[in-house]
C-alpha positions in Angstrom: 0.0 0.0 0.0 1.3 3.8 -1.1 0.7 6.2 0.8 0.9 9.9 0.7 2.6 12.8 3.1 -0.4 15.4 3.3 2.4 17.8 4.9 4.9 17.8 2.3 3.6 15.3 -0.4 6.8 12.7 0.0 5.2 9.5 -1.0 6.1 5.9 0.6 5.3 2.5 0.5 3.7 1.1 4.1 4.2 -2.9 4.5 3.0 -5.0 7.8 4.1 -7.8 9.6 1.3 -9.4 11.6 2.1 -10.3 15.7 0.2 -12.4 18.1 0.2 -8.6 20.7 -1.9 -6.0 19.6 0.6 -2.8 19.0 -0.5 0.9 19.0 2.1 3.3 17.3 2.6 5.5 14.2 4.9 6.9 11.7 6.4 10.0 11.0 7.3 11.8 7.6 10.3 13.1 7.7 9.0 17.0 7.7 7.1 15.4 11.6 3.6 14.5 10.0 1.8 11.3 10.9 1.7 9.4 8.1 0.2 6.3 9.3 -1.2 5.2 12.9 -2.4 2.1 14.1 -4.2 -0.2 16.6 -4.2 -3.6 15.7 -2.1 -7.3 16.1 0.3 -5.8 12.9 3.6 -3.7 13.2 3.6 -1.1 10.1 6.8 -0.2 8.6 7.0 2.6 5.6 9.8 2.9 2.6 10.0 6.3 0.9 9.2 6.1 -2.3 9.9 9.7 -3.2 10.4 13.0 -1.5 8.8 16.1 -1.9 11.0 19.1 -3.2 12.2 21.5 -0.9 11.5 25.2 -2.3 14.7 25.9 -0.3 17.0 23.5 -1.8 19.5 25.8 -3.3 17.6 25.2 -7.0 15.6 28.7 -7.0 
């Protein structure tokens, strides 16, 4: 499953492994959004796919 950064737009790829515990956490984008949050017997992990330009990269 992709998933989308609504704070900066960086997009990455969420996986799961399932456990026997129920876990509660969530992820971060890099720029401090939650991405993701659950509450449920998996552990979520994401991959970026791609980040989102910074207008204050040195390219403008």
């Amino acid at each position: 499953m992709n998933i989308t950064c609504k704070g900066c737009g960086a997009e990455y790829k969420l996986s799961y492994t399932r456990t026997i515990m129920r876990d509660k956490d969530r992820i971060h984008c890099e720029c401090g959004h939650v991405i993701h949050s659950w509450n449920e017997s998996k552990i979520w992990d994401a991959e970026p796919i791609r980040k989102q330009d910074s207008p204050l990269d040195g390219n403008g």
